[in-house]
PANU-220207 format. One record per atom (N, C-alpha, C): residue in three letters; y, z, x. Coordinates in pm, whole numbers, plus 32768, in hexadecimal, padded with zeros to 4 digits. Atoms other than C-alpha are relative to their C-alpha. Layout:
residues N
+------+-------+------+------+
| type | north |   up | east |
+------+-------+------+------+
|  ALA |     Y |    Z |    X |
...
+------+-------+------+------+
//
This chain:
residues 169
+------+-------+------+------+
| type | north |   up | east |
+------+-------+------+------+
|  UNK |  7F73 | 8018 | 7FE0 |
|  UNK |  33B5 | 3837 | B2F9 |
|  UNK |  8049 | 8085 | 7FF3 |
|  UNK |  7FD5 | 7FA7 | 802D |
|  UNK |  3472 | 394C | B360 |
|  UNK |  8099 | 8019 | 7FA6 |
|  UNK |  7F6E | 802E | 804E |
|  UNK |  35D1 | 3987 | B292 |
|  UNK |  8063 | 7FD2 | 8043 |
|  UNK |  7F97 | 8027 | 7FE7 |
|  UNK |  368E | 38FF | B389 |
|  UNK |  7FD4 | 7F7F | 804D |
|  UNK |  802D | 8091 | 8003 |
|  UNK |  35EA | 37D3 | B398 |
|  UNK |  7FA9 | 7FCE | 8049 |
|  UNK |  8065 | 8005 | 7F7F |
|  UNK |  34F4 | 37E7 | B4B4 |
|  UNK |  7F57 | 7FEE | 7FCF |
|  UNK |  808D | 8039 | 803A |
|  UNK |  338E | 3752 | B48B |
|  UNK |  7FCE | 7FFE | 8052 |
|  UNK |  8077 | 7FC7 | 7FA1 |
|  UNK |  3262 | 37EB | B519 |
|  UNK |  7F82 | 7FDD | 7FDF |
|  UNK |  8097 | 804E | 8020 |
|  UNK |  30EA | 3788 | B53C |
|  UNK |  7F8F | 802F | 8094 |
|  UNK |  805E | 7FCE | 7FB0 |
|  UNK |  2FB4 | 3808 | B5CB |
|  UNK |  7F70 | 7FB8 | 7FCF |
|  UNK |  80CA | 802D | 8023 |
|  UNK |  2E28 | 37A7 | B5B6 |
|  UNK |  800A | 7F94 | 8058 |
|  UNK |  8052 | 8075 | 7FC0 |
|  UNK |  2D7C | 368D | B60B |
|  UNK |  8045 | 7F80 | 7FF9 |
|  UNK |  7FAA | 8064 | 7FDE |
|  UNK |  2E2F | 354D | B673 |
|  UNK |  7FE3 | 7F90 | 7FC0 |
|  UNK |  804B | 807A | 7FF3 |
|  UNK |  2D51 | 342B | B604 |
|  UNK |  8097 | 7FA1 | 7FC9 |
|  UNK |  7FA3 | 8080 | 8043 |
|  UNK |  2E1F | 32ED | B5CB |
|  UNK |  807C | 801E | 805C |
|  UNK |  7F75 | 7FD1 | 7FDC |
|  UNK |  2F65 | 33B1 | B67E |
|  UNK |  803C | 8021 | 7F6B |
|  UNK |  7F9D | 7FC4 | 805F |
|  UNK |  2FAE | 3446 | B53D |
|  UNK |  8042 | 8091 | 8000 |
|  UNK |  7F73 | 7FB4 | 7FEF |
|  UNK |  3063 | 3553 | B5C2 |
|  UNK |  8074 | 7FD5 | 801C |
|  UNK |  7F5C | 8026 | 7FFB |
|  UNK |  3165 | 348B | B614 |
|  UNK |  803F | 7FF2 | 806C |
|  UNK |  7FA1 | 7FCC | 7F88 |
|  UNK |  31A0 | 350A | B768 |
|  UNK |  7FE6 | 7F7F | 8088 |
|  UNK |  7FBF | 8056 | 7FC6 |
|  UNK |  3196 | 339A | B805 |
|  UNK |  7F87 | 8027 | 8069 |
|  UNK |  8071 | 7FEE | 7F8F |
|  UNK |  3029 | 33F4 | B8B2 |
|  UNK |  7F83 | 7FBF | 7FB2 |
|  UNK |  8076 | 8021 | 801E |
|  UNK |  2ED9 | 3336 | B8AA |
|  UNK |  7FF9 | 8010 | 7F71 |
|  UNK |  804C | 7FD9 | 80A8 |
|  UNK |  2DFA | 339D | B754 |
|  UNK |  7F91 | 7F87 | 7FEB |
|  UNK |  8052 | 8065 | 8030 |
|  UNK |  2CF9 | 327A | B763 |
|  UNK |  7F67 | 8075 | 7FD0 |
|  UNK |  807F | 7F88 | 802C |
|  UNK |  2BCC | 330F | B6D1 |
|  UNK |  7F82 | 7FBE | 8030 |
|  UNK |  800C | 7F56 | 801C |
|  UNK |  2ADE | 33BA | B712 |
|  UNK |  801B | 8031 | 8064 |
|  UNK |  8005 | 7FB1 | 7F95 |
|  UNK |  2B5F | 342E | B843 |
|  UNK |  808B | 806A | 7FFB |
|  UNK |  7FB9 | 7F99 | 8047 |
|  UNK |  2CA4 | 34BD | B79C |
|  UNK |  8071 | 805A | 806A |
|  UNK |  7F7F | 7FEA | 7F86 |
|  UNK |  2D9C | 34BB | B8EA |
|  UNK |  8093 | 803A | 7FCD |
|  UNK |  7FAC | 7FE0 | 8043 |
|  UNK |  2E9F | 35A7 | B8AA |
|  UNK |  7FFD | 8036 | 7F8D |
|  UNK |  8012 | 7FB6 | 8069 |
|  UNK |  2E41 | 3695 | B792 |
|  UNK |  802E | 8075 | 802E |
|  UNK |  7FB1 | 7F87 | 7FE5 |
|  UNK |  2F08 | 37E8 | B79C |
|  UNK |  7FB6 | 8063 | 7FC1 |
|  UNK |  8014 | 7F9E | 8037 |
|  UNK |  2E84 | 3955 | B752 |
|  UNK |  8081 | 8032 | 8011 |
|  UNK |  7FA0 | 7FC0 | 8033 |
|  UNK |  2FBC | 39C7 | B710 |
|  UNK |  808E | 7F9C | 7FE7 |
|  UNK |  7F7C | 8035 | 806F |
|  UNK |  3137 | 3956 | B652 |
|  UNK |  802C | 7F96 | 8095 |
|  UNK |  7F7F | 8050 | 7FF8 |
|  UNK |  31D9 | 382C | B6F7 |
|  UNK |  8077 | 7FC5 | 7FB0 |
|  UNK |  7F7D | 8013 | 801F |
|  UNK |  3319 | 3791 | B6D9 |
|  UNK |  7FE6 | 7F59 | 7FDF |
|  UNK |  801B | 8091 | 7FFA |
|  UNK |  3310 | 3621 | B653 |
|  UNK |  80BA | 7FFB | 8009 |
|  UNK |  7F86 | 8001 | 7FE5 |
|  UNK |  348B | 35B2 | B6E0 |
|  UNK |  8041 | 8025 | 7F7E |
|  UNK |  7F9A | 7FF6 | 8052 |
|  UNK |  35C2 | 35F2 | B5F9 |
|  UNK |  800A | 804E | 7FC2 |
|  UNK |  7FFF | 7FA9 | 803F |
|  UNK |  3660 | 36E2 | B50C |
|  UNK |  8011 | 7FC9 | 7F5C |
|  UNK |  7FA6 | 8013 | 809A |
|  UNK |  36AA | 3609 | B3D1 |
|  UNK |  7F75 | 7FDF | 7FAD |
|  UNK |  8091 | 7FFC | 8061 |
|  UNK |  3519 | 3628 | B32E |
|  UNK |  8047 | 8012 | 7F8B |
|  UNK |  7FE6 | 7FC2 | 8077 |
|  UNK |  3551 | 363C | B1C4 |
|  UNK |  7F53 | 8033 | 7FA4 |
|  UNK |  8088 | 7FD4 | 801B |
|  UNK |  33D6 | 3634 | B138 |
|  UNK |  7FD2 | 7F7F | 8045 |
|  UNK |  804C | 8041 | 7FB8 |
|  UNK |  329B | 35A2 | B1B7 |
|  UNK |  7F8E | 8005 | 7FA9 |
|  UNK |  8075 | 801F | 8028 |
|  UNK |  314D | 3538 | B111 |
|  UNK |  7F92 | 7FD1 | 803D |
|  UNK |  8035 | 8052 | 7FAA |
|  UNK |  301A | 34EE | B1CF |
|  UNK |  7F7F | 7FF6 | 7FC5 |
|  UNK |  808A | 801C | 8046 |
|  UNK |  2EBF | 346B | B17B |
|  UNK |  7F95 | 8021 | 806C |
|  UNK |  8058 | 7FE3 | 7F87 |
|  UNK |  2D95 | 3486 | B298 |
|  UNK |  802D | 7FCD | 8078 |
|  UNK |  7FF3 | 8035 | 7F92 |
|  UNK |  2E25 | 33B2 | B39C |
|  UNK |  8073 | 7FC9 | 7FE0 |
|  UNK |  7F72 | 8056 | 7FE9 |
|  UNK |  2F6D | 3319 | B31C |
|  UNK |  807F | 806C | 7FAF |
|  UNK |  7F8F | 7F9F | 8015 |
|  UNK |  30C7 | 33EE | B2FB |
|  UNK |  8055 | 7FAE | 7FD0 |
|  UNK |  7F79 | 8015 | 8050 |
|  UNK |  31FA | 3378 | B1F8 |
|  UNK |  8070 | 808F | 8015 |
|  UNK |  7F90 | 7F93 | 7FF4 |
|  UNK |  3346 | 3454 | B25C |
|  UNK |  8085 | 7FAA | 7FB3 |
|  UNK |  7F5C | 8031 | 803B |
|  UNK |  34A9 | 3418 | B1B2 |
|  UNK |  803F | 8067 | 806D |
|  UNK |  7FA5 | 7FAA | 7FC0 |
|  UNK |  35CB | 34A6 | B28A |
|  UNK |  806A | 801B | 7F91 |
|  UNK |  7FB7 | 7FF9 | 8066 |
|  UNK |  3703 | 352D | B1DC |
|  UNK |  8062 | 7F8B | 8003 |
|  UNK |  7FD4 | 806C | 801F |
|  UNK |  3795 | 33E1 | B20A |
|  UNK |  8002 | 7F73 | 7FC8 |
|  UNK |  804A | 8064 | 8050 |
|  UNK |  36C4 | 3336 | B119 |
|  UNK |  7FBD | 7F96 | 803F |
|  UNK |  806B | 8087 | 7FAE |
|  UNK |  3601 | 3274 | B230 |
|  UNK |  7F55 | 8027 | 7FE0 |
|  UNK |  80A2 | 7FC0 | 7FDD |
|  UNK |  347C | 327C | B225 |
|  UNK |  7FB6 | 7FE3 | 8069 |
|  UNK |  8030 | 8004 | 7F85 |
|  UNK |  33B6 | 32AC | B345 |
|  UNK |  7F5F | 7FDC | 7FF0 |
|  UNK |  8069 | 8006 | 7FE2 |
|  UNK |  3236 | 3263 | B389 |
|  UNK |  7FBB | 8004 | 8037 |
|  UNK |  80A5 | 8034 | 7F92 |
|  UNK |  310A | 3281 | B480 |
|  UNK |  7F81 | 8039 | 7FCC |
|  UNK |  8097 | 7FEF | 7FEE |
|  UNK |  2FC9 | 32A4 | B4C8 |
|  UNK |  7F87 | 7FAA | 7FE2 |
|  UNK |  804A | 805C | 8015 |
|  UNK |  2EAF | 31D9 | B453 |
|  UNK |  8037 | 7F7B | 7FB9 |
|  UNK |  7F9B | 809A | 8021 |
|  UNK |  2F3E | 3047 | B3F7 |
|  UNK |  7F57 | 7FBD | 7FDE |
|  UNK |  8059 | 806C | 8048 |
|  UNK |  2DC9 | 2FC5 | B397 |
|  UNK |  804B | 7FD7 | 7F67 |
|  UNK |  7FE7 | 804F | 8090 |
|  UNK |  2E1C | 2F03 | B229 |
|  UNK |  8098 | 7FED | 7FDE |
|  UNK |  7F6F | 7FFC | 801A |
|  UNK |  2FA8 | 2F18 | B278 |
|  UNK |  801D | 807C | 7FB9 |
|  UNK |  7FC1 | 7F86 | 8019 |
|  UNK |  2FAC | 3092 | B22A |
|  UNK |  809F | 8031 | 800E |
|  UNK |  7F3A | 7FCE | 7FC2 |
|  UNK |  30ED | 30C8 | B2BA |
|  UNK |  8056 | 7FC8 | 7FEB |
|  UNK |  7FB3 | 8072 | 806F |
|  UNK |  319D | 2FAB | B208 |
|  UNK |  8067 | 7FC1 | 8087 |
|  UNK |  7FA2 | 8062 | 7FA3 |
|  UNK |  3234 | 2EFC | B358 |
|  UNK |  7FF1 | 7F7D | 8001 |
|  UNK |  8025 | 80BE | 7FDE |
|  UNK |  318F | 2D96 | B2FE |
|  UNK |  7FAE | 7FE1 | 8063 |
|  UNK |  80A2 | 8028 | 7F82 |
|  UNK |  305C | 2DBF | B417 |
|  UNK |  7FAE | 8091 | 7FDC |
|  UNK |  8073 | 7FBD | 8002 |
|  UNK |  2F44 | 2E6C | B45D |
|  UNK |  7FF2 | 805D | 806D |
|  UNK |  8004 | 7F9E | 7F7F |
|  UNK |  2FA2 | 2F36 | B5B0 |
|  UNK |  8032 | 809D | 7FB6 |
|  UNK |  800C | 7F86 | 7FE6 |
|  UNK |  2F65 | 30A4 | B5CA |
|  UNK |  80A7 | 803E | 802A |
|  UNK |  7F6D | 7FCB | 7FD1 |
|  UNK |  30B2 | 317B | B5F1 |
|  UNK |  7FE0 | 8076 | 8026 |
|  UNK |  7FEF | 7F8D | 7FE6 |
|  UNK |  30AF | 32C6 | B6AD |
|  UNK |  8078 | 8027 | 8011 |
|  UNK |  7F80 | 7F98 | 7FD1 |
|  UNK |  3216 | 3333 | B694 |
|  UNK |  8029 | 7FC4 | 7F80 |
|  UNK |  7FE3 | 800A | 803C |
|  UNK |  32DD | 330E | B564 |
|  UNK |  8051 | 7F5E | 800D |
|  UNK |  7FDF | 8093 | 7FEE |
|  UNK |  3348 | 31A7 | B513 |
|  UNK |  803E | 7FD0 | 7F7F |
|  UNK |  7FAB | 8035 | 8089 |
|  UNK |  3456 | 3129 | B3F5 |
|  UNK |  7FBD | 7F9E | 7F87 |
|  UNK |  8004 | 8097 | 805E |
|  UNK |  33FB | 306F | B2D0 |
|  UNK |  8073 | 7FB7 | 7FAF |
|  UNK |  7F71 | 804E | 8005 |
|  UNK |  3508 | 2F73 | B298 |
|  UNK |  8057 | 801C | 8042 |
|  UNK |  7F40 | 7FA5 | 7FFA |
|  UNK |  368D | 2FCF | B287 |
|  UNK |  802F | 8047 | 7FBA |
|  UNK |  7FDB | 7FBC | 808F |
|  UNK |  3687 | 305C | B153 |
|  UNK |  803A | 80A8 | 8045 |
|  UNK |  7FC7 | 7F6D | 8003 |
|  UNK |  3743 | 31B7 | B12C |
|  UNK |  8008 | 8044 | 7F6D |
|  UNK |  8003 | 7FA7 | 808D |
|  UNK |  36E1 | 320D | AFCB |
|  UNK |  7F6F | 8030 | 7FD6 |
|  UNK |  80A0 | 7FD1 | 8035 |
|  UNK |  3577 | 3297 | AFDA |
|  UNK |  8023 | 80A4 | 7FE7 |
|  UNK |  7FEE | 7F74 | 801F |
|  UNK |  355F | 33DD | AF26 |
|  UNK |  7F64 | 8039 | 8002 |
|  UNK |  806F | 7FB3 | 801F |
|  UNK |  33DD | 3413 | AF1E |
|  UNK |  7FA9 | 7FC0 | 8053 |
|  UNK |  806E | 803C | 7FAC |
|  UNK |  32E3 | 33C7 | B01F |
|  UNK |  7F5D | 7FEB | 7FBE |
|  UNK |  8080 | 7FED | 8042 |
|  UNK |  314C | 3393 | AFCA |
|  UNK |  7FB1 | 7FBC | 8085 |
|  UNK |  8068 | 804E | 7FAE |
|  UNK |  3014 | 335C | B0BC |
|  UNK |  7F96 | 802B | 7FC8 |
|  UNK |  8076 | 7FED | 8032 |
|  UNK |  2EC0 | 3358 | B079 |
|  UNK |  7F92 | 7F8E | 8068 |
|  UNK |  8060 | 801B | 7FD3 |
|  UNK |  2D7B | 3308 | B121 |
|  UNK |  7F6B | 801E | 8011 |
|  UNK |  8068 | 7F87 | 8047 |
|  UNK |  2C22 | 3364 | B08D |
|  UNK |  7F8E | 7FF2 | 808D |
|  UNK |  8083 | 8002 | 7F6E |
|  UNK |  2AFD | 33D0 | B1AC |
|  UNK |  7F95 | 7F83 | 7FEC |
|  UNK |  804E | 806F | 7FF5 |
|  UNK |  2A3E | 32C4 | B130 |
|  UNK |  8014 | 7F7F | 802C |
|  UNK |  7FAF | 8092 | 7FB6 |
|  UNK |  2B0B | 31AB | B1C2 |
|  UNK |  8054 | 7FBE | 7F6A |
|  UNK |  7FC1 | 804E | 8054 |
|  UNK |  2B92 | 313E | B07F |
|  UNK |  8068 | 8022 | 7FAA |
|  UNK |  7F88 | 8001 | 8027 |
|  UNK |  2CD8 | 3157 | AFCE |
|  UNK |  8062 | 801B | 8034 |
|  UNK |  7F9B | 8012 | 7FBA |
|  UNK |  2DA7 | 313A | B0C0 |
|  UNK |  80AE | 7FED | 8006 |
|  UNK |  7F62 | 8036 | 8047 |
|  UNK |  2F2B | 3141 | B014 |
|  UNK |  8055 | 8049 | 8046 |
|  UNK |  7F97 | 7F7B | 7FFA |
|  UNK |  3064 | 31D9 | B05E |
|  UNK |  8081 | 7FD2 | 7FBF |
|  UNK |  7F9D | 7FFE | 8061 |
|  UNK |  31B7 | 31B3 | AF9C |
|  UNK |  8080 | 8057 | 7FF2 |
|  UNK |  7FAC | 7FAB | 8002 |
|  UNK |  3300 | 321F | AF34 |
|  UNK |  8031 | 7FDA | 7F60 |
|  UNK |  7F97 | 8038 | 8071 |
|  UNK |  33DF | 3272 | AE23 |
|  UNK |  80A0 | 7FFA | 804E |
|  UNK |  7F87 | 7FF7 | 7FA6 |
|  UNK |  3554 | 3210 | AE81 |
|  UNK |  8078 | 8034 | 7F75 |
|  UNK |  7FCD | 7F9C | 8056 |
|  UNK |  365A | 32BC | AE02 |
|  UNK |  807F | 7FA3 | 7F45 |
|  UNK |  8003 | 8074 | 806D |
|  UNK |  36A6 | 3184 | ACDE |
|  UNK |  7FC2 | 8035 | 7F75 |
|  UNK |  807A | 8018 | 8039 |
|  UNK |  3573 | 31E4 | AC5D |
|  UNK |  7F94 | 7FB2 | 7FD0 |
|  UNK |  806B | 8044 | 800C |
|  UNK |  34A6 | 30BB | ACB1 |
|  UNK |  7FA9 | 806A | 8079 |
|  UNK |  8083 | 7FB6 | 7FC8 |
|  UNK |  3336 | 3120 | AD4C |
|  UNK |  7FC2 | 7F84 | 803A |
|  UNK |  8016 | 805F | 7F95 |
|  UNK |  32E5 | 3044 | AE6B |
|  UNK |  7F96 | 8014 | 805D |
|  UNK |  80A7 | 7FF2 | 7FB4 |
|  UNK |  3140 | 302F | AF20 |
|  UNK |  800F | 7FCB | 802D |
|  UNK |  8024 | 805B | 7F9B |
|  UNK |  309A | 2FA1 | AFF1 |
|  UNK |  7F6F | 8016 | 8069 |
|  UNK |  8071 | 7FED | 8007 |
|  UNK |  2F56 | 2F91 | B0A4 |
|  UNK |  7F9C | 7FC1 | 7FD5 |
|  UNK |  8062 | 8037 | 8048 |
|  UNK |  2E02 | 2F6B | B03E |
|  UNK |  7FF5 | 7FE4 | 7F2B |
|  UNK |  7FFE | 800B | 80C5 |
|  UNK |  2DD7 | 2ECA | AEBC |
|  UNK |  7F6B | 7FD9 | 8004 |
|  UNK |  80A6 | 8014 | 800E |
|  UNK |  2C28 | 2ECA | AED2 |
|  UNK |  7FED | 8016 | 7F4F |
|  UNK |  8011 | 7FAD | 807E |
|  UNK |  2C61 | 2F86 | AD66 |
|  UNK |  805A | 7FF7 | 7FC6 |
|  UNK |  7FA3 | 7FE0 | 803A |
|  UNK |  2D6B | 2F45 | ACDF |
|  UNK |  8063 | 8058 | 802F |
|  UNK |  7FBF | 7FA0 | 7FE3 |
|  UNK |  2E30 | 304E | ADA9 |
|  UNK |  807B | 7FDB | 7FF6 |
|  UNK |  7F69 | 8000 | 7FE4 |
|  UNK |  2F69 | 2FD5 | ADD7 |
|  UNK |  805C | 7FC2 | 7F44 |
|  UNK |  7FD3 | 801B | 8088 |
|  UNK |  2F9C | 2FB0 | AC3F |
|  UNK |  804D | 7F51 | 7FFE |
|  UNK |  7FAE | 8096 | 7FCB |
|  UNK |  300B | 2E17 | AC84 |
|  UNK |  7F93 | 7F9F | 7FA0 |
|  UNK |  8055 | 804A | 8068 |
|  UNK |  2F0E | 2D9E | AB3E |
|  UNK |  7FA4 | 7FD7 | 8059 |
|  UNK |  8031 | 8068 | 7FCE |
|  UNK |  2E46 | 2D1C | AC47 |
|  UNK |  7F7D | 8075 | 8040 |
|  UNK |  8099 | 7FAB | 7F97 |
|  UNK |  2CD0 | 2D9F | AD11 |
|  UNK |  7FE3 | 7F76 | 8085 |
|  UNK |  8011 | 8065 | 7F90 |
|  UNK |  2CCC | 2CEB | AE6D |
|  UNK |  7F7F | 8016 | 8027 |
|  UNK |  8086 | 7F92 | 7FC5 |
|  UNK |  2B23 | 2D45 | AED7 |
|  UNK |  8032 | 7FA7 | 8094 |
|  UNK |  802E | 8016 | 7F6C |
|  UNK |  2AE5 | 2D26 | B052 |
|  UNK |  80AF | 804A | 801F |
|  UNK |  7F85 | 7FC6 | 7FBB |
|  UNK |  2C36 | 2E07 | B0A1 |
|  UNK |  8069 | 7FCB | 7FF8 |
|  UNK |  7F85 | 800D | 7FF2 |
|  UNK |  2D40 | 2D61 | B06C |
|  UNK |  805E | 801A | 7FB7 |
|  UNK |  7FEB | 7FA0 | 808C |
|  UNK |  2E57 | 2DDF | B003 |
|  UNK |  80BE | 7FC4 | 8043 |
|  UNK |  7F8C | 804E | 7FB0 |
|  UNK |  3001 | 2DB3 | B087 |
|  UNK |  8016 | 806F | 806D |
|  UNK |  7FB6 | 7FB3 | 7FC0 |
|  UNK |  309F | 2E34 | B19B |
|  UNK |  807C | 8030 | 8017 |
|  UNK |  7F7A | 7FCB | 8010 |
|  UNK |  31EE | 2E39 | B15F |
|  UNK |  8019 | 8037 | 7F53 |
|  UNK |  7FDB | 7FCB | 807F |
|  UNK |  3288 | 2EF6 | B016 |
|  UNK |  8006 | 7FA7 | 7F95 |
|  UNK |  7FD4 | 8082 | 8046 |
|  UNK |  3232 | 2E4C | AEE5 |
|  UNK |  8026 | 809B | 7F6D |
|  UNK |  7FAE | 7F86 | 805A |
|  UNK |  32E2 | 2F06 | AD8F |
|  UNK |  7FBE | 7FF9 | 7F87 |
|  UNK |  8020 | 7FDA | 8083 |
|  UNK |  3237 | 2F76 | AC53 |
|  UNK |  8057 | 8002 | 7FA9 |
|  UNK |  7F93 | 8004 | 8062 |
|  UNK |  32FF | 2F00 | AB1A |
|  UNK |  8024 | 80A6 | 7FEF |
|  UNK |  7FBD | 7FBF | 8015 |
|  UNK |  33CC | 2FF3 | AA9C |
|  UNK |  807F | 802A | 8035 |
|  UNK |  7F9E | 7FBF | 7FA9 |
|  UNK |  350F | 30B7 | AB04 |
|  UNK |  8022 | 808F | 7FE6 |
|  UNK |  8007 | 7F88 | 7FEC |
|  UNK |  34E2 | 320A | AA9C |
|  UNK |  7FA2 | 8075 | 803B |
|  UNK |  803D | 7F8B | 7FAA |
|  UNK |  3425 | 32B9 | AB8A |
|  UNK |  8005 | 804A | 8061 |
|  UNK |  7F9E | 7FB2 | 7FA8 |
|  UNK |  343D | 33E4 | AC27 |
|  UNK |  7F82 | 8053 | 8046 |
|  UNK |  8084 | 7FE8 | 7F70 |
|  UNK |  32BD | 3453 | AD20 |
|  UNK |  7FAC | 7FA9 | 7FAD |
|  UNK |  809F | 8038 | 8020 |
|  UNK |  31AA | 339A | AD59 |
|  UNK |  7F85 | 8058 | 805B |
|  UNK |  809B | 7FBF | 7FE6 |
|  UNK |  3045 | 3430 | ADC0 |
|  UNK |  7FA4 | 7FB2 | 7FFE |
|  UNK |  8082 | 8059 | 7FE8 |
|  UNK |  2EEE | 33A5 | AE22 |
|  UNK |  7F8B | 8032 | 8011 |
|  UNK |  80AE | 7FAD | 7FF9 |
|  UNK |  2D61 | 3427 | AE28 |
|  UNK |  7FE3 | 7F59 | 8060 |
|  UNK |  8038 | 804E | 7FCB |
|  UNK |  2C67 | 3323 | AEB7 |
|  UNK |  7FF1 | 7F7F | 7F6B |
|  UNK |  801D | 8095 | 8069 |
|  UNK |  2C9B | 31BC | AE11 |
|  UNK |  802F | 8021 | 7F96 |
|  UNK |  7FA0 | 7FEB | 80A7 |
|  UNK |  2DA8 | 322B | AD13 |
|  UNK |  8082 | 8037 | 8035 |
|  UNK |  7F5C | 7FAB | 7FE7 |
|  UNK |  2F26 | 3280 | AD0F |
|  UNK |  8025 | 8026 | 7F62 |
|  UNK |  7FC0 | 7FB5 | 809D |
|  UNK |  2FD6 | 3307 | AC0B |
|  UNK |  8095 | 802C | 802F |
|  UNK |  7F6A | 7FFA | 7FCC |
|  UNK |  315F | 3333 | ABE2 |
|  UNK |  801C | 8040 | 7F6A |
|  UNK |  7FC7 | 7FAD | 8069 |
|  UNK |  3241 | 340F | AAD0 |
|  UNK |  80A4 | 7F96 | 801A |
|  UNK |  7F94 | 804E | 8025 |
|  UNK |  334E | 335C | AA3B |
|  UNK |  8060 | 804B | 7FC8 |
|  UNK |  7FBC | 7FA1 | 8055 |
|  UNK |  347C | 3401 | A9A7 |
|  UNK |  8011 | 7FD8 | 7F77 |
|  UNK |  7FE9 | 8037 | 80B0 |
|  UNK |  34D8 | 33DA | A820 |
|  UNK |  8093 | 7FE6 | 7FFA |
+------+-------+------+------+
//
C-alpha cells in the first residue's frame, strides 16, 4: 500500500487473488502479473494475505476480501471464489485485517479485529482454528464472522492450523 492509499499486486493469480477482477482458477493461473498493478481505489489502509485468500481494511473501517472462498475463507456466508475485492458486511469499524492459508490445504481462516476490540474469524475450524472451544474434523468450519470472547484486542495472526491475537492490558 502505497502512502496515499493505492494497492498494488503482482505474481501469480491462482484463486484471483490479485484482486484485479480476472480468472485465477488453478493451475492454470489466468491473469498473473510480472510487474505492480493497480487493484481499483485510493482508500487501502492495510492488507494481510495468506496463499490464496486476501483480507484489506480501507480507511473507512470497511473490510474487503477475495480470492480463494473454499471453507468460507472470505467470511461472505458461501463458498464462491472472489477475484476482485468484495465487502464483508456493513460494518465500518475494522481496524486489523488477518488471512491465512497453509500449502497443505488446511487451515484455512481469516479474521478481523474491529476497532471495539472484539476479534471476529471465520473459515475452516478442522483444529480448533477459529478459537470457538470447538474442533469440527472433515472441514468444517463458518463462513460468516463469528467473534472470540473478549473485547480487548488489538492484531490477530495465523501459521497453519493456529491463530493467535494480543490483547491490550
Amino acid at each position: 500500500i502505497k502512502t496515499n492509499g493505492e494497492l498494488w499486486v503482482w505474481g501469480q493469480n491462482s484463486y484471483g487473488s490479485l484482486g484485479l477482477n480476472e480468472g485465477g482458477g488453478h493451475p492454470s493461473y489466468p491473469g498473473s502479473r510480472s510487474s505492480p498493478a493497480q487493484i481499483p481505489g485510493t482508500t487501502w489502509d492495510k492488507v494481510s494475505s495468506g496463499n490464496y485468500t486476501v483480507t484489506a481494511t480501507k480507511t473507512d473501517g470497511t473490510l474487503w476480501t477475495w480470492g480463494n472462498n473454499s471453507q468460507g475463507a472470505l467470511g461472505l456466508n458461501d463458498v464462491t471464489q472472489r477475484s476482485s475485492p468484495t465487502q464483508v458486511g456493513s460494518g465500518t469499524n475494522w481496524s486489523e485485517p488477518m488471512a491465512q492459508l497453509s500449502f497443505d490445504g488446511g487451515g484455512q481462516i481469516a479474521g478481523g479485529v474491529k476497532t471495539d476490540g472484539t476479534l471476529w474469524v471465520w473459515g475452516q475450524n478442522e483444529r480448533g482454528e477459529l478459537g470457538q472451544n470447538s474442533i469440527s474434523p472433515g472441514n468444517t468450519g463458518y463462513s460468516s464472522p463469528v467473534q472470540i470472547p473478549g473485547t480487548t484486542w488489538t492484531w490477530i495472526g495465523s501459521g497453519t492450523h493456529h491463530a493467535m491475537g494480543l490483547k491490550s492490558v
